[in-house]
C-alpha positions, 0 to 999 in steps of 0.5 A: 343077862346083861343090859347096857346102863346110861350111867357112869363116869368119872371127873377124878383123878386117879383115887377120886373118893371123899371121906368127911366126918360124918360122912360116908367113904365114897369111891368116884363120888359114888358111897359105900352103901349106895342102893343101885335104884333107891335114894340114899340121903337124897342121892340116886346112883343114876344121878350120881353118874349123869351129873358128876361122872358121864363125861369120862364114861367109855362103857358100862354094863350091868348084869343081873345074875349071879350077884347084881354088878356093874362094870364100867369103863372110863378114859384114862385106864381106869374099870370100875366094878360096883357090887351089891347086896341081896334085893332083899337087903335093898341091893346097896354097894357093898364092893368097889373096886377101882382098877387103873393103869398108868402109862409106861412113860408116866408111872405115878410116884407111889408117894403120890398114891400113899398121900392121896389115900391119906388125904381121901379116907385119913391115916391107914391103920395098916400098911404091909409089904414094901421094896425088898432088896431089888427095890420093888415090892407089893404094897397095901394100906387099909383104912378102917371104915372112920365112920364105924361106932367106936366099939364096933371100930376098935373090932375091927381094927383088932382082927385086922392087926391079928389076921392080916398076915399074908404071905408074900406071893398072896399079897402081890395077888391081893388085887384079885383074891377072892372074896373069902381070901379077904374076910379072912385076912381083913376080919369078918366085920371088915368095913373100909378102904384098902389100896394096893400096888406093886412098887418098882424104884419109887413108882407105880404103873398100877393100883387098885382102890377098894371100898368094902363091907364085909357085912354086907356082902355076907346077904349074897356071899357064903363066907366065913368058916366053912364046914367040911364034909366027913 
């Protein structure tokens, strides 16, 4: 089932997110953790696109089933996915997920990318990959959530320098791996933001920005180990 949403848009440039101390990482103004129908410190989703994101809108539907999503479409190549939790849970934005294109006559320097990450969500704890000999290469850089109590923070931090490790084919793949794929290279507990793109002579004509928490998405998702039958 699906319905269209008057919603969404975006005035950003190509990672529109905030991350201030105290507050919450957002992706196109919207945060980690917002409720697709609730308040959320004096913020509604609805809001949040009618009065900062519409101009930009092209389309956006949501659909119910299997798990409550939205996928939008705004101006300049830019798709927005926004997933959430349970109706139990409150169904709050666990995952977002922003995919962009640039034009083939204007790939983006990926300097640029790597400083506005920076500048949105602070230093990343962890950048894997990189140009190989050709010069070109696939690139993440992950950001633990700022945010996070410190104890609960440094786990995180811990699993991701043990478990991610991917292998190189997976990492140029990171963009649509599934979810279970990225709880066990990002950690169980894995709150955050990741960028990924694929590097060619300094630029990029692609890149996709992630908001995710693993915590929460376990209230509509089966992850962790799972068990084999005999």
């Amino acid at each position: 089932m699906l319905r269209p949403i008057a919603l969404v848009t975006v005035c950003l440039v190509a990672l529109s997110a905030r991350a201030e101390a105290g507050d919450r990482i957002r992706l196109m103004e919207i945060p980690l953790g917002m409720p697709l129908e609730e308040e959320l410190e004096g913020e509604y989703l609805e809001g949040i696109y009618q009065e900062k994101l519409l101009p930009d809108l092209v389309d956006s539907v949501l659909y119910e089933t299997p798990i409550a999503r939205i996928q939008s479409t705004f101006k300049h190549d830019r798709k927005l996915e926004i997933w959430f939790t349970s109706i139990e849970d409150g169904r709050r934005a666990y995952w977002l997920k922003l995919d962009q294109s640039f034009p083939d006559t204007k790939p983006i320097p990926t300097q640029n990318l790597r400083d506005d990450f920076a500048k949105q969500f602070g230093a990343p704890d962890l950048i894997v990959g990189g140009v190989s000999n050709d010069g070109a290469g696939p690139v993440v850089l992950v950001r633990v959530d700022p945010n996070l109590e410190e104890t609960s923070r440094g786990a995180v931090l811990q699993a991701l320098n043990d478990d991610f490790k991917p292998e190189p084919q997976l990492l140029s793949e990171f963009w649509h791996m599934d979810m279970r794929q990225r709880e066990k290279l990002l950690g169980p507990d894995f709150r955050g933001a990741v960028l990924s793109y694929y590097e060619s002579a300094g630029k990029a004509s692609s890149m996709t920005l992630e908001l995710l928490d693993l915590t929460m998405a376990r209230t509509v998702l089966n992850l962790g180990p799972q068990e084999v039958s005999p």
